[in-house]
Backbone as CSV, one residue per row, in Angstrom:
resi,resn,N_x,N_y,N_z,CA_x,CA_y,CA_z,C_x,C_y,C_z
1,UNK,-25.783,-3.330,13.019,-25.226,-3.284,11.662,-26.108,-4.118,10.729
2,UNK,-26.453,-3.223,9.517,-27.372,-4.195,8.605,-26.338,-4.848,7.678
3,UNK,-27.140,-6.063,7.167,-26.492,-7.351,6.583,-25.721,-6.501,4.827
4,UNK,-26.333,-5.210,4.899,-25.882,-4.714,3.393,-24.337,-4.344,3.978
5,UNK,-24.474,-3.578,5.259,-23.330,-2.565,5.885,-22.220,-4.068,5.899
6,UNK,-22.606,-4.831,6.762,-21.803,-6.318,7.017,-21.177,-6.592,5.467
7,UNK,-21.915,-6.948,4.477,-21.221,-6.942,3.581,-20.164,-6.013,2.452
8,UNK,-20.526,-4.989,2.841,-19.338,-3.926,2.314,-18.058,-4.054,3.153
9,UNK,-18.016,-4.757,4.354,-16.585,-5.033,4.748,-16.007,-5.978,4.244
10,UNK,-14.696,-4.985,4.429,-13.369,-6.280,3.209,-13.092,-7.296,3.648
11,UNK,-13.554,-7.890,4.949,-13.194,-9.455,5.502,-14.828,-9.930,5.741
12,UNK,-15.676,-9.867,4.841,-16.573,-10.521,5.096,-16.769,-11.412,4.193
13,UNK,-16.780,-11.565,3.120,-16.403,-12.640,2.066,-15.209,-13.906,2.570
14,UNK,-14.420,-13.261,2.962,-13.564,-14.348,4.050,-14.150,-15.334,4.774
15,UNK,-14.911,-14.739,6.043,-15.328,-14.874,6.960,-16.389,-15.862,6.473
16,UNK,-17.268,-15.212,5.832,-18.500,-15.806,5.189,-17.466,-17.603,4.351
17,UNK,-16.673,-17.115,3.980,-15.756,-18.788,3.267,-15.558,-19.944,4.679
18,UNK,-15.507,-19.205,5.944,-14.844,-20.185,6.909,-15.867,-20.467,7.685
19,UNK,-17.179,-20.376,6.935,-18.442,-21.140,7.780,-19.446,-20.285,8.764
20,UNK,-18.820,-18.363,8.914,-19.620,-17.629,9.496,-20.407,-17.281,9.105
21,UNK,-21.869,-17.379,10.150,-23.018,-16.699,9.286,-22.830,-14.540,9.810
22,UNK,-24.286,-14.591,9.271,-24.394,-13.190,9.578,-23.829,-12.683,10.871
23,UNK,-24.625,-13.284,12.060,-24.922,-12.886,13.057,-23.379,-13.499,13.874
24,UNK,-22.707,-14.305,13.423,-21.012,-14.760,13.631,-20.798,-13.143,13.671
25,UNK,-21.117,-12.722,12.466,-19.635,-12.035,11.756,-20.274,-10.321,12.850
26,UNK,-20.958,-10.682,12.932,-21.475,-9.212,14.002,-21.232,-9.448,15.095
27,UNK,-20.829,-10.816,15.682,-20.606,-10.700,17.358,-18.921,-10.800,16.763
28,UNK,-18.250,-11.211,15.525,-16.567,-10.774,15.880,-16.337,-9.323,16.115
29,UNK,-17.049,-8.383,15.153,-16.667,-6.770,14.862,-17.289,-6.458,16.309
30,UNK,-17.988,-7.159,17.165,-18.299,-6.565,18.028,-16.955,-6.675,19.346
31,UNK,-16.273,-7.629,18.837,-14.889,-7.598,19.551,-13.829,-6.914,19.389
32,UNK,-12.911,-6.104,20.822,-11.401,-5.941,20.014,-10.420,-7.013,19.495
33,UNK,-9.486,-5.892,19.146,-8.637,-6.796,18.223,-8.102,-7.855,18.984
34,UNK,-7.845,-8.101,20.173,-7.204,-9.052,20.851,-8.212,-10.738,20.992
35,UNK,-9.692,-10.044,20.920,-10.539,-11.186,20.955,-10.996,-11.454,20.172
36,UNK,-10.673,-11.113,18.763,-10.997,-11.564,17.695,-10.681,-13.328,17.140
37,UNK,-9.551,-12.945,17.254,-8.369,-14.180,16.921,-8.732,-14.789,18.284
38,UNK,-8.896,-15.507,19.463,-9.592,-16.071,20.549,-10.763,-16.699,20.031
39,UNK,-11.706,-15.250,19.015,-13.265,-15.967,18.445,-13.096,-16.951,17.275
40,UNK,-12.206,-16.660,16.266,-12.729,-17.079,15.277,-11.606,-18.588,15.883
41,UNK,-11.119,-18.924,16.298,-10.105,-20.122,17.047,-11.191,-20.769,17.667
42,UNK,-12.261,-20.295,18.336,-13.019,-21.173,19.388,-14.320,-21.669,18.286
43,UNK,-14.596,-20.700,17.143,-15.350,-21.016,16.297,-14.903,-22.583,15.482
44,UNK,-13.991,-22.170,14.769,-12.944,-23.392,13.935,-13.027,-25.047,14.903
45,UNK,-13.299,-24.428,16.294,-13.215,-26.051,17.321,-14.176,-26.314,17.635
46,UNK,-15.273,-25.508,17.617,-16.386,-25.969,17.666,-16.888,-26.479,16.603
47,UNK,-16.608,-26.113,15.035,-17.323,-26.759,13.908,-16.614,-27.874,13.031
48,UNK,-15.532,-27.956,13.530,-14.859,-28.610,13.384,-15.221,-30.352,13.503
49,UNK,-15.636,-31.439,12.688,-15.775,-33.122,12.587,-15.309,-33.825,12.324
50,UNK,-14.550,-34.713,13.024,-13.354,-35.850,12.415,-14.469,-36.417,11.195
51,UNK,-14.130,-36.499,10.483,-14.812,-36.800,8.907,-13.621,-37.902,8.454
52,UNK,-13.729,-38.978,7.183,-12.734,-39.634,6.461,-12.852,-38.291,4.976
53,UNK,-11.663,-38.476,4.450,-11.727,-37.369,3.499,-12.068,-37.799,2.601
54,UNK,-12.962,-36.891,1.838,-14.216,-36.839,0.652,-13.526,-36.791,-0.570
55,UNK,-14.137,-37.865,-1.157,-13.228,-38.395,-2.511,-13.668,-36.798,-3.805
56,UNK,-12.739,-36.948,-5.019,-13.314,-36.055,-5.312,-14.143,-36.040,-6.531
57,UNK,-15.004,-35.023,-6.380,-16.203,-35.144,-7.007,-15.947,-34.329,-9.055
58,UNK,-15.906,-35.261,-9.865,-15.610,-34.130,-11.214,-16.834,-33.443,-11.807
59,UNK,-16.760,-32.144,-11.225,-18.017,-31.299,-12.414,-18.208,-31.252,-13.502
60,UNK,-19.363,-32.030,-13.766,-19.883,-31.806,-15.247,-20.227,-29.992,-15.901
61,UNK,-19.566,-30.078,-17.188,-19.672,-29.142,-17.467,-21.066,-28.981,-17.918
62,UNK,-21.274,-27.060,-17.325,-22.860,-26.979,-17.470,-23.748,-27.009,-16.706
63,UNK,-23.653,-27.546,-15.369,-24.876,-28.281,-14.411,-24.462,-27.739,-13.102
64,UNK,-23.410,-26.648,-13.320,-23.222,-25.390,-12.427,-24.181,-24.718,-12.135
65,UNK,-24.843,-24.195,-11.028,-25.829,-23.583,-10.659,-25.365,-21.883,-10.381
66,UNK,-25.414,-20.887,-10.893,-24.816,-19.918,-10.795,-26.038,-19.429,-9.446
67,UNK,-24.602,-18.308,-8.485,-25.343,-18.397,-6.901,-25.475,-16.707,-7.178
68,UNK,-25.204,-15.952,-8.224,-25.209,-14.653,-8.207,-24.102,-14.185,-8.007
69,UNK,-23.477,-12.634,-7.412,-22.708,-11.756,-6.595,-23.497,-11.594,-5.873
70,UNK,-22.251,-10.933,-5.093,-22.546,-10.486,-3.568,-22.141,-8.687,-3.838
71,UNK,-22.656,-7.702,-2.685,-22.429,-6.273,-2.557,-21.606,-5.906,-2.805
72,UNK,-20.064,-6.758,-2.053,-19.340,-6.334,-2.385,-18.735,-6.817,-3.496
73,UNK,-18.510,-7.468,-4.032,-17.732,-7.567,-5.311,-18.364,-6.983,-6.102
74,UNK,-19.388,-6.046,-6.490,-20.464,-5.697,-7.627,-20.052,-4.585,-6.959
75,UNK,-19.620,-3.841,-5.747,-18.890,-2.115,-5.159,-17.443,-2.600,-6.073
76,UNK,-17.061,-3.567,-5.766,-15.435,-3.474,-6.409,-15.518,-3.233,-8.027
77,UNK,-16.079,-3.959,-8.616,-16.754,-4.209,-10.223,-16.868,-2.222,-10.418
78,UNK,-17.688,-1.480,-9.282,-18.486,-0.006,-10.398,-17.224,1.188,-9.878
79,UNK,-16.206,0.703,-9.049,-15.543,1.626,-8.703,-14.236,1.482,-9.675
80,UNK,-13.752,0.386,-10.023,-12.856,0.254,-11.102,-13.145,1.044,-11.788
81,UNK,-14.962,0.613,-12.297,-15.119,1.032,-13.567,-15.333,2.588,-13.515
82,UNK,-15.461,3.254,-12.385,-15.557,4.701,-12.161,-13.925,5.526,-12.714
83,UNK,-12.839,5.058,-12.388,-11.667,5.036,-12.357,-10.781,5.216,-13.937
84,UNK,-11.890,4.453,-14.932,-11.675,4.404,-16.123,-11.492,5.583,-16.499
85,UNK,-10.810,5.377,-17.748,-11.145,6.882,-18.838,-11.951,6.037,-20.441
86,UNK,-12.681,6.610,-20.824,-13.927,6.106,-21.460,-13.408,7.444,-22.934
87,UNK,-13.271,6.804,-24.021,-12.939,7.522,-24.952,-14.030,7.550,-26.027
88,UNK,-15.227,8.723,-26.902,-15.586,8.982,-27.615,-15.936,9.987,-29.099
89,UNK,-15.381,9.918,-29.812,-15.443,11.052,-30.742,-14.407,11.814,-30.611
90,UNK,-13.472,11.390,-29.699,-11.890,12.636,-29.629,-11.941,12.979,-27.849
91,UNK,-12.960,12.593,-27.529,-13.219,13.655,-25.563,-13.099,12.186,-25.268
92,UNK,-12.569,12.331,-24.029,-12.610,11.395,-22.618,-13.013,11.889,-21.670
93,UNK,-13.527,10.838,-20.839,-14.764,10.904,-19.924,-14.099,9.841,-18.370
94,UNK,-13.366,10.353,-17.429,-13.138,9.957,-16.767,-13.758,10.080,-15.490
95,UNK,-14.956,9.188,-14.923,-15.889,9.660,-14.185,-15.745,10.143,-12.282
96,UNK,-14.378,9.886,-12.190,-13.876,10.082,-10.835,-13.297,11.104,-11.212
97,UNK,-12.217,11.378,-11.792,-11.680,12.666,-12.429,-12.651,13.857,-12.601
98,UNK,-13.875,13.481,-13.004,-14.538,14.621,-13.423,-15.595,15.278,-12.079
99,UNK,-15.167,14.203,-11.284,-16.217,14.778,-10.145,-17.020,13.976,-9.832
100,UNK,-17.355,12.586,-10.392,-18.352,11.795,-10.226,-18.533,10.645,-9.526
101,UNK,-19.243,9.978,-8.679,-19.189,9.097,-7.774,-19.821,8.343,-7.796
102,UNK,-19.726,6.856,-6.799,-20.709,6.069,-7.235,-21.284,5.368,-5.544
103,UNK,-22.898,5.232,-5.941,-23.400,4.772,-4.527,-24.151,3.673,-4.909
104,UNK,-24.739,2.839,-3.462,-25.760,2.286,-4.314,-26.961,2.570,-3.566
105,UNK,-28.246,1.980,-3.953,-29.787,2.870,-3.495,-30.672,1.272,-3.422
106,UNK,-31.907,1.302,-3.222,-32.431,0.223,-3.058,-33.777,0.102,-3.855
107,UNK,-33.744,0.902,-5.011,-34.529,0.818,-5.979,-35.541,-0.233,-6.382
108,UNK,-36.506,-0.341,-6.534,-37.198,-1.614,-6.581,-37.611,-1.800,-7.943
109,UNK,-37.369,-1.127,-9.144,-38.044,-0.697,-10.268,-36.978,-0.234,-11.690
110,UNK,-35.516,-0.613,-10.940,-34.195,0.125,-12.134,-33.093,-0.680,-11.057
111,UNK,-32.382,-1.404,-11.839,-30.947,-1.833,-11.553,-30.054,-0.551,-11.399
112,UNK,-30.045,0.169,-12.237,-28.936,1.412,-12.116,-30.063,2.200,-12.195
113,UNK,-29.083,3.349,-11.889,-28.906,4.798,-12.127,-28.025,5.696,-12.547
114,UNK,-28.682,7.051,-13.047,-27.392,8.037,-13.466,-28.258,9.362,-13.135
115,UNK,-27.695,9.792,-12.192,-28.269,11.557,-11.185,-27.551,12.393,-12.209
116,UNK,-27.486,13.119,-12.583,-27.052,14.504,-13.441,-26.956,15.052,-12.220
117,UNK,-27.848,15.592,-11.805,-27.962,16.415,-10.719,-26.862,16.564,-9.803
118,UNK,-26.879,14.925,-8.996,-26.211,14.701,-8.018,-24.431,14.012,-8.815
119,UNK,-24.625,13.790,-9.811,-23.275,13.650,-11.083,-22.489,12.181,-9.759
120,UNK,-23.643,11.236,-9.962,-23.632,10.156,-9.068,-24.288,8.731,-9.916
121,UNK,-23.394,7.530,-9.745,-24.319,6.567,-10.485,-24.783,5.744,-9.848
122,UNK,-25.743,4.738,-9.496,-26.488,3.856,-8.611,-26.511,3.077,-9.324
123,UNK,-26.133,1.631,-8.208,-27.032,0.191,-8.802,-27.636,0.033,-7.419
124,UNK,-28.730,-1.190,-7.695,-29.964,-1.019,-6.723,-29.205,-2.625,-5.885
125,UNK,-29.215,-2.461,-4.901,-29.064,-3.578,-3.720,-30.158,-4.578,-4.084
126,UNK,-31.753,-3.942,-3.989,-32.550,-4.771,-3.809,-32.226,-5.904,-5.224
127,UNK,-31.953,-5.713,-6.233,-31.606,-6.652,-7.199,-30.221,-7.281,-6.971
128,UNK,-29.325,-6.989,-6.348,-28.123,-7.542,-5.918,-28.450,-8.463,-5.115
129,UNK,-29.495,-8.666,-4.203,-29.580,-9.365,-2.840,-30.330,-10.311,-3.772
130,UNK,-31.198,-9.938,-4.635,-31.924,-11.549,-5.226,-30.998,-12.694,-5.917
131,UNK,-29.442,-12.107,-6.195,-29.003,-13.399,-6.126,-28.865,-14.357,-7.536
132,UNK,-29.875,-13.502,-8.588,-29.998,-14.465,-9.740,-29.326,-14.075,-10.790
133,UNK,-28.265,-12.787,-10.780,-27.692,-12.327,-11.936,-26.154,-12.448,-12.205
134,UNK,-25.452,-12.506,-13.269,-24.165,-12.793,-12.887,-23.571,-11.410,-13.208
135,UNK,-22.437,-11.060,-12.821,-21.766,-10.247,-12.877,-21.479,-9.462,-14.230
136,UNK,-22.050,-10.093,-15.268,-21.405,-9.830,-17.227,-23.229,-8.579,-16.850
137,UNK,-24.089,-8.669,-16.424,-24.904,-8.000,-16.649,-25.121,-6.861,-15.323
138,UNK,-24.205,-7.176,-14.567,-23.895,-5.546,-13.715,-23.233,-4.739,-14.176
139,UNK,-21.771,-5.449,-14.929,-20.963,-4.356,-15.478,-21.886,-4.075,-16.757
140,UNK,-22.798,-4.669,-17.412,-23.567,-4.089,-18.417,-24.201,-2.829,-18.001
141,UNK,-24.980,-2.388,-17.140,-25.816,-1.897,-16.257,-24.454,-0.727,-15.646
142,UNK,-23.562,-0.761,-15.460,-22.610,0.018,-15.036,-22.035,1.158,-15.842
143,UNK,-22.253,0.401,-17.431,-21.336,1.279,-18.656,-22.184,1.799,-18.879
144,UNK,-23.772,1.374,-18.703,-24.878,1.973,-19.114,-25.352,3.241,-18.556
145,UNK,-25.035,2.869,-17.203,-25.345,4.373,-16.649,-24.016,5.397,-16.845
146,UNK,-22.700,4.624,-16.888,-21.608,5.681,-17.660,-21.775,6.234,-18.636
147,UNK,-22.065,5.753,-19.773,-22.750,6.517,-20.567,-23.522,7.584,-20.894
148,UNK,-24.634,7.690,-19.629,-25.451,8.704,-19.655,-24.865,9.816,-19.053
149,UNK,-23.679,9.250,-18.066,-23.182,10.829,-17.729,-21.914,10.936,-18.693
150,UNK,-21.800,10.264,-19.504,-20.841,11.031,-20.528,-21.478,11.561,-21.836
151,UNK,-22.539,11.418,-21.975,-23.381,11.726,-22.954,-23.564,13.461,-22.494
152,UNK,-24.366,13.163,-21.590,-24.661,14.527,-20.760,-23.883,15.832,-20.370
153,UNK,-22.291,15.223,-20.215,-21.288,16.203,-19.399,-20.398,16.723,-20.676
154,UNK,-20.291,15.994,-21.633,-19.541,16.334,-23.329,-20.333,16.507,-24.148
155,UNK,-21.644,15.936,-24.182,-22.476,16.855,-25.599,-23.603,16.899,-25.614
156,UNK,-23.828,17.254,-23.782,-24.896,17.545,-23.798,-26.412,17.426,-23.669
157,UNK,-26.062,16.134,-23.941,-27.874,15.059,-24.156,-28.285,14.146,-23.079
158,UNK,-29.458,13.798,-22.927,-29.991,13.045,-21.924,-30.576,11.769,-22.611
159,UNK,-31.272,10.846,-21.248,-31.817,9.880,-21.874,-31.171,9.110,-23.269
160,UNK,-32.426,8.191,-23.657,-31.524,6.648,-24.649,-31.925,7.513,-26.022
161,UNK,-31.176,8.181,-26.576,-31.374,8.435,-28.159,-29.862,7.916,-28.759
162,UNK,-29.777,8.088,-29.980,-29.345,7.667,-30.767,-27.747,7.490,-30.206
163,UNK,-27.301,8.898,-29.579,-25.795,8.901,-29.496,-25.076,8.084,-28.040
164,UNK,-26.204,8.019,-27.506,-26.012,7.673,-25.950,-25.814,6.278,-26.268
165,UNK,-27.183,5.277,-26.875,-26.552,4.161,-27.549,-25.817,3.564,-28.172
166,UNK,-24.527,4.745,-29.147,-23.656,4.631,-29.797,-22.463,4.213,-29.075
167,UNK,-22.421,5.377,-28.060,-21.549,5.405,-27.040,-21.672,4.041,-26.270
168,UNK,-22.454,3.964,-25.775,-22.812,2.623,-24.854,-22.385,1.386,-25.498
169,UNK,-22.500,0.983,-26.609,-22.075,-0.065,-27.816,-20.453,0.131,-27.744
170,UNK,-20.326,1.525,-27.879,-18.675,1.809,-27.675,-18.109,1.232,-27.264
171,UNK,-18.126,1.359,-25.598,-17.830,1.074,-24.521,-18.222,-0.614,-24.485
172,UNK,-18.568,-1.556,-24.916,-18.977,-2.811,-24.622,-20.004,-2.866,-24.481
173,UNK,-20.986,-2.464,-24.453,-22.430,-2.777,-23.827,-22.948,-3.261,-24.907
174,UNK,-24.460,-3.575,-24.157,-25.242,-4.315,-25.633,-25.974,-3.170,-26.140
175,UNK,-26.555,-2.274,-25.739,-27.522,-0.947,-26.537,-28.553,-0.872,-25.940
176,UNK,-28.970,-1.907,-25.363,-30.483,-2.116,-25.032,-31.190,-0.869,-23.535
177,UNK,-32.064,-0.193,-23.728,-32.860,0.539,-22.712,-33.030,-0.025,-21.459
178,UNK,-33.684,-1.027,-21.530,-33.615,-2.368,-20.691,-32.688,-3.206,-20.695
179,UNK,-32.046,-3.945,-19.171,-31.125,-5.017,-19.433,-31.621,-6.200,-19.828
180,UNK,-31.264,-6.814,-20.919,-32.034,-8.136,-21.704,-31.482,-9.170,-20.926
181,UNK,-29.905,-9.364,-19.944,-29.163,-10.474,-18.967,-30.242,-10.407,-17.714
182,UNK,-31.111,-9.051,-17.372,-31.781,-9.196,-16.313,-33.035,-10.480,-16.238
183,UNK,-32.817,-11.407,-14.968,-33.943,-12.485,-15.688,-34.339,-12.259,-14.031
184,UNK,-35.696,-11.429,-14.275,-36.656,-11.316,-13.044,-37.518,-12.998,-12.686
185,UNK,-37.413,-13.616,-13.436,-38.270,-14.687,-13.461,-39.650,-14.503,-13.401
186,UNK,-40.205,-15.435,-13.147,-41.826,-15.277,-13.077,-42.952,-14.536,-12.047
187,UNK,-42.359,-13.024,-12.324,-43.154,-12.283,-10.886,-44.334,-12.071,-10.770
188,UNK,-45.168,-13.097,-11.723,-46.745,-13.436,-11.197,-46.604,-14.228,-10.608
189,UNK,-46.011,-15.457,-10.455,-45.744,-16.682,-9.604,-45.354,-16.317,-8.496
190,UNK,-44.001,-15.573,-8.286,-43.138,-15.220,-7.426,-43.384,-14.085,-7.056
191,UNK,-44.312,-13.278,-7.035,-44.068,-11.854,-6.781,-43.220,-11.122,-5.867
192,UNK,-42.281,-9.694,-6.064,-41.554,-9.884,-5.241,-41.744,-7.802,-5.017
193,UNK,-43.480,-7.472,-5.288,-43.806,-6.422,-5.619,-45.779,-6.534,-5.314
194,UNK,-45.621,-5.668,-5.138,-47.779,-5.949,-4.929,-47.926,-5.464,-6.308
195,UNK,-47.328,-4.920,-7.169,-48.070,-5.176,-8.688,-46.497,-5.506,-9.651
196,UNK,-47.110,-6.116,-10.978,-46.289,-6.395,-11.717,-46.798,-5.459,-13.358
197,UNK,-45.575,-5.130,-13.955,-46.127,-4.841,-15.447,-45.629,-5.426,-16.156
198,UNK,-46.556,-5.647,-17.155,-46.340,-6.809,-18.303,-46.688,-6.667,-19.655
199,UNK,-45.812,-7.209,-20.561,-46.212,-6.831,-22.070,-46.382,-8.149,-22.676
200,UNK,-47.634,-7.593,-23.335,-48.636,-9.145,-23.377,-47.742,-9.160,-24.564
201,UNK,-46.880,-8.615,-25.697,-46.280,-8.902,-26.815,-45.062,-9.891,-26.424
202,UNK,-44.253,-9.358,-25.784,-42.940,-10.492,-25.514,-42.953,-10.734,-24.271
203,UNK,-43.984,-10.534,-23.320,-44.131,-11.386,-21.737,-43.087,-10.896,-20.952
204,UNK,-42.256,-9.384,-21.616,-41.491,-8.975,-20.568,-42.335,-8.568,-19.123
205,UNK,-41.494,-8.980,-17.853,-42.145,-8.385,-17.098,-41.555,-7.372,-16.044
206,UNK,-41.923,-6.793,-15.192,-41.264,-5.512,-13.943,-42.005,-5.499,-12.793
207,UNK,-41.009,-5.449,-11.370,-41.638,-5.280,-10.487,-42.044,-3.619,-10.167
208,UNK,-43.560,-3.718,-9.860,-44.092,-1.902,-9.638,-44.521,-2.183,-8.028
209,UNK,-44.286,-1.256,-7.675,-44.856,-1.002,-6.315,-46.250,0.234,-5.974
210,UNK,-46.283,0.858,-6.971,-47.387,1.792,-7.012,-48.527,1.940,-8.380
211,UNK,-49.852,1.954,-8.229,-50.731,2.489,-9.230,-50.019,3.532,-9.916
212,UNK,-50.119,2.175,-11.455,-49.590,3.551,-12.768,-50.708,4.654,-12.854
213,UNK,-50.352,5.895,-13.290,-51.843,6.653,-13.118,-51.850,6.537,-14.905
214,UNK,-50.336,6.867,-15.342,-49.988,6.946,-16.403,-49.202,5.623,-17.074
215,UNK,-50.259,5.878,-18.611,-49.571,4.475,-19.361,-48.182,4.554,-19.932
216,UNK,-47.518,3.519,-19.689,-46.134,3.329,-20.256,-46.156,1.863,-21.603
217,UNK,-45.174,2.479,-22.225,-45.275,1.014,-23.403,-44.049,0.222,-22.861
218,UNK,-43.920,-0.696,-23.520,-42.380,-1.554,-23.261,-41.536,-1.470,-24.027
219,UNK,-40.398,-0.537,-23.771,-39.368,-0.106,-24.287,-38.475,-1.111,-25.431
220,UNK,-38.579,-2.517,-24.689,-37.850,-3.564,-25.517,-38.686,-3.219,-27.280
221,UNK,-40.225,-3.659,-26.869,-41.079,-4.079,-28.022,-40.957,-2.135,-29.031
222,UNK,-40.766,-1.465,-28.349,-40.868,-0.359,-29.200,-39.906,0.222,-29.698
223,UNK,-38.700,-0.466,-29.159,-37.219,-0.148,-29.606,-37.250,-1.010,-30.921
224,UNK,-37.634,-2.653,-30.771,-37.511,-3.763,-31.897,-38.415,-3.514,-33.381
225,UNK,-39.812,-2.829,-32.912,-41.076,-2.624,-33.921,-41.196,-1.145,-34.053
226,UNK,-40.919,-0.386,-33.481,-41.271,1.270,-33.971,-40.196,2.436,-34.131
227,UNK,-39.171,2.053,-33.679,-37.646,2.795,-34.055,-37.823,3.169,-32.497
228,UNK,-37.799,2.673,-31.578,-37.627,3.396,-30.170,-38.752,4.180,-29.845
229,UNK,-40.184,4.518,-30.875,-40.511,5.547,-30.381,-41.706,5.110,-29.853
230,UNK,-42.460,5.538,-28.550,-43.396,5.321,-27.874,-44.699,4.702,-28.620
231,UNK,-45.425,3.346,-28.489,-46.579,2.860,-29.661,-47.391,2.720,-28.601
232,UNK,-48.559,2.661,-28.778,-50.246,2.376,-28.055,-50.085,1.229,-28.267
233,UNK,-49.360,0.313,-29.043,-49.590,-1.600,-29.404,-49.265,-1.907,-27.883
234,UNK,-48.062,-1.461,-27.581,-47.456,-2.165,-26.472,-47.234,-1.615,-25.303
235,UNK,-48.395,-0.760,-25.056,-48.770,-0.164,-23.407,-48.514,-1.747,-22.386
236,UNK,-47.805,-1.574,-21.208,-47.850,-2.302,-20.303,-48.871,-2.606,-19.476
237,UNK,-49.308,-3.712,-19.192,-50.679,-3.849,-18.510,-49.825,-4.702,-16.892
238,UNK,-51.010,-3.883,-16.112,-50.735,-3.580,-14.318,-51.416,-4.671,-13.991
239,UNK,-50.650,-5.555,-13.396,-51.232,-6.575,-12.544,-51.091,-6.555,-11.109
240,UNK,-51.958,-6.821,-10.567,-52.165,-6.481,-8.725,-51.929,-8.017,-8.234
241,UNK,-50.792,-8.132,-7.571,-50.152,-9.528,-6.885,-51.070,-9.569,-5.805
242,UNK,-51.109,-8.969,-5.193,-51.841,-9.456,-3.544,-52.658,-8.225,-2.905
């Protein structure tokens, strides 16, 4: 069982609270039900330290270190939000109702997705597992790709133009093509990709995994300076990590 599968179960967040690691929580499921409760009892006595009790400590506000989400609470977060009914211009858009589902994929290059095709929405694991985002910018990333299939399935249109962003603003979101809460950090330092792209205008950056053949601009800088529409100023330049 992989550590993604481990975490889509509903007692692993539990488990994970009472001191089990990964490889705990794969030798309990590897038990029946009778030796379960036996394991996690012999666990509790083994980790168990007469300690004097720990005075308590008051958190300064602010100096909280945010630890991310985890798989599953970010599956609980897009299935609610699948469940919704999403109201625009007079039509509602209820994305389970209408046929539509939600998975997630391991994308290295897009937090979400939205399949027309497959009338399916994706967020990417591999950005879930890094750990550095809080939850206000998944459900951002969630309405965002709702959007595109309600754009698409009531009037028609694809991709970020004018109405899709309307809608998206609708619904709570911020508007943006790109998520602006996404903070990749410094993936020349850190690389977490054998190439990175970068816009020498606002130092946004992206992890790439393949030779661009074809130039792309940066959506942020051409949304802010050219009305959204594609500029030669702010082609992304390909940097080779390793």
């Amino acid at each position: 069982m992989t550590t993604e599968q481990l975490q889509l179960l509903p007692s692993y967040e539990p488990l994970k609270r009472n001191g089990l690691t990964d490889e705990n929580i794969r030798q309990f499921y590897s038990l029946d039900a009778k030796q379960r409760g036996a394991f996690l009892n012999s666990f509790k006595n083994a980790t168990q330290t007469p300690t004097t009790t720990p005075s308590k400590v008051q958190a300064t506000q602010g100096t909280q270190k945010c630890t991310g989400v985890s798989v599953a609470s970010v599956r609980r977060m897009a299935l609610e939000h699948m469940e919704k009914d999403y109201v625009y211009r007079g039509k509602t858009f209820n994305p389970k109702k209408e046929g539509w589902k939600f998975e997630f994929n391991n994308r290295k290059r897009a937090l979400g997705l939205c399949s027309y095709r497959k009338r399916t929405v994706y967020l990417s694991t591999f950005f879930i597992n890094q750990g550095s985002r809080e939850m206000k910018m998944w459900v951002n990333t969630m309405v965002h790709e709702i959007a595109h299939g309600f754009a698409k399935e009531q009037f028609g249109e694809r991709g970020h133009g004018w109405l899709w962003k309307d809608m998206f603003m609708s619904f709570g979101g911020d508007g943006q093509r790109c998520n602006g809460d996404a903070e990749f950090g410094d993936l020349l330092k850190n690389p977490v990709s054998k190439y990175t792209m970068v816009c020498d205008t606002c130092n946004y950056q992206s992890p790439s995994h393949k030779i661009k053949k074809r130039k792309s601009a940066c959506s942020k800088c051409c949304d802010k300076h050219n009305g959204g529409r594609y500029s030669a100023n702010y082609v992304l330049r390909q940097v080779q990590n390793y």
